[in-house]
DOMIKOL-242830 format. One line per 2 residues: number of its first residue (from 1); for each residue x, y, z of N, C-alpha, C. Coordinates in pm, whole numbers, m for minus. Layout:
BEGIN
NUM = X:Y:Z:X:Y:Z:X:Y:Z ~ ... $
//
This chain:
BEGIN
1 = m5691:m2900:m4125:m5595:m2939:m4226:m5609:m3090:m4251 ~ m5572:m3114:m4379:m5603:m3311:m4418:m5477:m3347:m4413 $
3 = m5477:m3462:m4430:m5308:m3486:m4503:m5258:m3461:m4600 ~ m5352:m3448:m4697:m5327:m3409:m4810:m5314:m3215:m4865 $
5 = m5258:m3196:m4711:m5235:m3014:m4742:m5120:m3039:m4650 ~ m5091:m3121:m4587:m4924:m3136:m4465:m4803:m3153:m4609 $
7 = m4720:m3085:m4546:m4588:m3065:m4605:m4444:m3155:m4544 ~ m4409:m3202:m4594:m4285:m3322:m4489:m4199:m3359:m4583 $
9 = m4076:m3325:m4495:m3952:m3346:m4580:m3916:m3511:m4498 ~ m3832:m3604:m4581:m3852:m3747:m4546:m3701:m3735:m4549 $
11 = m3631:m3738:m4454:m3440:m3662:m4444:m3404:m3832:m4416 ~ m3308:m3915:m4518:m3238:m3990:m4478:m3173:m3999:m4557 $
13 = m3017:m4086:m4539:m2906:m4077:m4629:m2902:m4192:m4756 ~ m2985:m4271:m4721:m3001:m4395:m4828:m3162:m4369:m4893 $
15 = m3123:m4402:m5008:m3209:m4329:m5122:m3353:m4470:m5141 ~ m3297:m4551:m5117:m3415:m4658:m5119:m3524:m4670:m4981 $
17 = m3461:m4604:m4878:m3529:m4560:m4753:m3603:m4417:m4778 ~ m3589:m4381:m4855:m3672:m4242:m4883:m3750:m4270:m4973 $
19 = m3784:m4353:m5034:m3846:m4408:m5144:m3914:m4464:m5078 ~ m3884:m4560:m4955:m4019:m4647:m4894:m4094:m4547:m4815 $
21 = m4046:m4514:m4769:m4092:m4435:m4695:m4221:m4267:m4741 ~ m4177:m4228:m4873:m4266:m4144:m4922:m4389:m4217:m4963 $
23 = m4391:m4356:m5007:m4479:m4447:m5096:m4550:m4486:m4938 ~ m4532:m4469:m4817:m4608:m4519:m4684:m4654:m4384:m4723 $
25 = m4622:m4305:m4692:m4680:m4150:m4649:m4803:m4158:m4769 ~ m4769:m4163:m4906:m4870:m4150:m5005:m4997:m4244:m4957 $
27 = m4989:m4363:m4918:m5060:m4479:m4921:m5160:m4399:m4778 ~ m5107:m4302:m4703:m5193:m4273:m4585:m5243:m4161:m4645 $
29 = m5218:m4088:m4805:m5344:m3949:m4822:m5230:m3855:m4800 ~ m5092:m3828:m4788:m5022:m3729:m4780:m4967:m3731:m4928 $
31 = m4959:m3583:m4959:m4930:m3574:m5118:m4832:m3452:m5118 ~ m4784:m3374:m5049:m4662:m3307:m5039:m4553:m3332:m4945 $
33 = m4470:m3431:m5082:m4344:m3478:m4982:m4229:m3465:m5059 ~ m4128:m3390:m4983:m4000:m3379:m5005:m3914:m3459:m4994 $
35 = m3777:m3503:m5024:m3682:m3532:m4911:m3519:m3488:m4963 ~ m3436:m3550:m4861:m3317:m3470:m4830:m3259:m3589:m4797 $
37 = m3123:m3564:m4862:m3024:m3670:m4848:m2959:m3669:m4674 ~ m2967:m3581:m4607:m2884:m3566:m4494:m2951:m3466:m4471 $
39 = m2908:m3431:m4316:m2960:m3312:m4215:m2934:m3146:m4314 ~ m2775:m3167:m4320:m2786:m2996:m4359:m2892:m2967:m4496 $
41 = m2880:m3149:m4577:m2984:m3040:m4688:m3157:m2999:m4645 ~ m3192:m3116:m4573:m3307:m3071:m4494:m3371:m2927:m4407 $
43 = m3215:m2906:m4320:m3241:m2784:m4290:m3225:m2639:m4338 ~ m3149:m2640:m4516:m3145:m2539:m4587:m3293:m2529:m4643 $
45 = m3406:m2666:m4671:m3497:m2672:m4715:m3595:m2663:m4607 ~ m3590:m2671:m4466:m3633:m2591:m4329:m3634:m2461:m4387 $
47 = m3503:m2394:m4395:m3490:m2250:m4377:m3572:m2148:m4510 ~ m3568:m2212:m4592:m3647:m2143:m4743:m3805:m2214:m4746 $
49 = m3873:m2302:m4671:m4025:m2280:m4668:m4008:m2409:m4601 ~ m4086:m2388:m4411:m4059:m2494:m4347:m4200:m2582:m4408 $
51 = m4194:m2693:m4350:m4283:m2817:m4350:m4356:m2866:m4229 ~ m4433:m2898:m4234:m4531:m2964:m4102:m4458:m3051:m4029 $
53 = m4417:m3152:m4122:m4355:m3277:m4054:m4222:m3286:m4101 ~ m4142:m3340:m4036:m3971:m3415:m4060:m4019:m3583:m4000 $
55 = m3985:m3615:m4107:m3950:m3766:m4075:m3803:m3801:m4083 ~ m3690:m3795:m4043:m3556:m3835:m4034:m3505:m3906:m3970 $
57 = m3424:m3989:m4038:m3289:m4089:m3977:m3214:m4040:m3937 ~ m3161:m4133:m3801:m3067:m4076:m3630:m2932:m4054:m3700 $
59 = m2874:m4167:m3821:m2766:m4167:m3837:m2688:m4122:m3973 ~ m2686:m3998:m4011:m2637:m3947:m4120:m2513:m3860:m4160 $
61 = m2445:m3832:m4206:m2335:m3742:m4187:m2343:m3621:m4319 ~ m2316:m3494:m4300:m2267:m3411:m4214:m2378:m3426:m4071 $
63 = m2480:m3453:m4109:m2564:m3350:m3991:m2661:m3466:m3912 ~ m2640:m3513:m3839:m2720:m3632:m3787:m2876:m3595:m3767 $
65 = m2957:m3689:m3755:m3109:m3643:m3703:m3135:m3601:m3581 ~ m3039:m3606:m3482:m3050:m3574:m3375:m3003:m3431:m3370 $
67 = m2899:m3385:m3469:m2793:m3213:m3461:m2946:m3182:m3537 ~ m2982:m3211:m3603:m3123:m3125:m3727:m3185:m3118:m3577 $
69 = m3274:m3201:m3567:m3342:m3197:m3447:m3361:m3077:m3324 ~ m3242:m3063:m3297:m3161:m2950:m3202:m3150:m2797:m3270 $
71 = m3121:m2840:m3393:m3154:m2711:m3468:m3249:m2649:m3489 ~ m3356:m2737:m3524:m3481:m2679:m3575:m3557:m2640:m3458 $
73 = m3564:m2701:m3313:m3604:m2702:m3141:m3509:m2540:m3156 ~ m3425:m2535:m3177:m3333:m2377:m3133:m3391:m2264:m3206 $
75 = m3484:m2299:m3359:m3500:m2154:m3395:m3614:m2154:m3436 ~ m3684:m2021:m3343:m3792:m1910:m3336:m3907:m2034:m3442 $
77 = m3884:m1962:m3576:m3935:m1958:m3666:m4003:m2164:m3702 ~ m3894:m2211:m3653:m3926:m2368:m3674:m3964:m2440:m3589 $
79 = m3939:m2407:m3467:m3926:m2488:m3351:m4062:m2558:m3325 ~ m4187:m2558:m3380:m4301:m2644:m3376:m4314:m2717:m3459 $
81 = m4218:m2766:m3564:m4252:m2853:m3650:m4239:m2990:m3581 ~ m4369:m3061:m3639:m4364:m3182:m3613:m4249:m3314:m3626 $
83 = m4143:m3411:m3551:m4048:m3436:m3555:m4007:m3587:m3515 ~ m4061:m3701:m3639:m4052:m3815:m3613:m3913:m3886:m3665 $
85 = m3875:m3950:m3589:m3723:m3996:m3574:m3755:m4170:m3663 ~ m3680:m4134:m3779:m3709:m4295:m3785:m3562:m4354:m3811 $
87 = m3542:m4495:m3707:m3385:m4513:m3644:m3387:m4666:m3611 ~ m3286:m4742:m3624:m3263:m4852:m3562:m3181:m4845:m3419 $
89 = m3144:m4696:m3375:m3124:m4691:m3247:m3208:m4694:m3145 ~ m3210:m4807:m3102:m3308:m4849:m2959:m3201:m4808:m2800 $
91 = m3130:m4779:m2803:m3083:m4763:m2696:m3178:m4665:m2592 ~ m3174:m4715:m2446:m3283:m4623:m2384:m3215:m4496:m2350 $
93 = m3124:m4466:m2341:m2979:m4354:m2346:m3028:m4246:m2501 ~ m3048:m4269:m2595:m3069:m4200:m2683:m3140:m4179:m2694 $
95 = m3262:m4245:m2700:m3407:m4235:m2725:m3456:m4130:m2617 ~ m3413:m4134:m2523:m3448:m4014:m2384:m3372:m3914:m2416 $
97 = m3282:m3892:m2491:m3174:m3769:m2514:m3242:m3686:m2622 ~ m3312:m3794:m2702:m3373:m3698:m2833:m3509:m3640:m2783 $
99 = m3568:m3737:m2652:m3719:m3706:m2663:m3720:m3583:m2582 ~ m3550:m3563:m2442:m3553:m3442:m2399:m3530:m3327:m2502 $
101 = m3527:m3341:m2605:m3442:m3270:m2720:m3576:m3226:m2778 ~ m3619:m3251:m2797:m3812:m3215:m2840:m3833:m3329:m2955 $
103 = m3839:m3468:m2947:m3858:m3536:m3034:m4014:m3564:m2979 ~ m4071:m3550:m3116:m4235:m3616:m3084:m4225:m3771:m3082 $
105 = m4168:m3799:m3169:m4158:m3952:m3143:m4091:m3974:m3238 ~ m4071:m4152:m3226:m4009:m4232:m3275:m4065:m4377:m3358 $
107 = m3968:m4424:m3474:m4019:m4534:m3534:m3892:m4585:m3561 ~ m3903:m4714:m3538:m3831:m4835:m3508:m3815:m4885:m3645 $
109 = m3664:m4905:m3712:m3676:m4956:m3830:m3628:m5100:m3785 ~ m3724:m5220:m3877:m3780:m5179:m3986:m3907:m5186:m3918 $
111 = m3998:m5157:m4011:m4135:m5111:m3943:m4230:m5145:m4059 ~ m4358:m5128:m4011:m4483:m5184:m4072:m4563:m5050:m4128 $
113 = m4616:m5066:m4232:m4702:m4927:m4296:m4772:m4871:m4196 ~ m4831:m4968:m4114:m4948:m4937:m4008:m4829:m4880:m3911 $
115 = m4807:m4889:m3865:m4718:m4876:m3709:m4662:m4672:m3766 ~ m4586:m4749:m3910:m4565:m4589:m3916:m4665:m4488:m3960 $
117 = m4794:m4540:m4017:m4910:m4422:m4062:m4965:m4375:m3856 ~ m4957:m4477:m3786:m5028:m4434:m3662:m4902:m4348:m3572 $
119 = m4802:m4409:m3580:m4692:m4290:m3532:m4697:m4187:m3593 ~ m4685:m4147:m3713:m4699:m3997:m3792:m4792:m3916:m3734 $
121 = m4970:m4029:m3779:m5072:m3940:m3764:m5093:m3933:m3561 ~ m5032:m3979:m3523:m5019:m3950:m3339:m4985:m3838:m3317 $
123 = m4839:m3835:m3375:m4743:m3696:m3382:m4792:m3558:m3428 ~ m4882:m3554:m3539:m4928:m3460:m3608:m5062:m3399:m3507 $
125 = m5122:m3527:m3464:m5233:m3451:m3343:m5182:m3417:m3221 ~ m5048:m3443:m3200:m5001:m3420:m3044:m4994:m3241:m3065 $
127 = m4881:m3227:m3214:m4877:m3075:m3209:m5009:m3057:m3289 ~ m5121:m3097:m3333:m5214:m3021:m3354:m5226:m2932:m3475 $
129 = m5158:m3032:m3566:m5161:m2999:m3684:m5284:m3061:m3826 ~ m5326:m3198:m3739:m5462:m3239:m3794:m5571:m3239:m3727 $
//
């Protein structure tokens, strides 16, 4: 698979962060990208045709990145999708709560094109999707 056949929904609650963030993904060769204002719309768009990758923010309401997270780890059908956390929560308390939680990893906002094309494409070979 290339990048340019990966599917990834880009889940955060501020609309100019989903915007930078699809324009990194494009700039690395990925060309099917979604996104979602918050967790529950992400995971209604999980449930009707999942995606390779989730890129989502820790802090959103109704549904935080960490409750999506837990959700998608709980069912059958999703539970291998690839699952990068992108968060200004550095706490070492959380960051270990999500990674016991099945987080592939994490990106540190704010962040550099590079830092996040090599976290993505890390994540995507850990589960073995490129």
């Amino acid at each position: 698979m290339t990048p340019a056949d990966i599917q990834i929904i880009v889940v955060d609650d501020v609309q100019s962060m989903r915007i930078q963030v699809k324009e990194i993904l494009r700039s690395c060769g990925f060309e099917k990208i979604r996104s979602a204002a918050n967790g529950l719309e992400a995971l209604r768009m999980m449930n009707e045709g999942a995606a390779h990758l989730l890129l989502c923010d820790w802090h959103m309401a109704p549904m935080s990145g960490l409750e999506l997270l837990k959700e998608i780890r709980n069912k059958e059908e999703l539970k291998n999708t690839t699952f990068v956390m992108l968060t200004a929560e550095g706490t070492k308390e959380r960051v270990l709560e999500a990674l016991k939680s099945g987080l592939d990893d994490y990106i540190m906002k704010p962040f550099t094109t590079e830092h996040a094309r090599l976290k993505v494409m890390g994540a995507l070979l850990k589960r073995k999707v490129l």
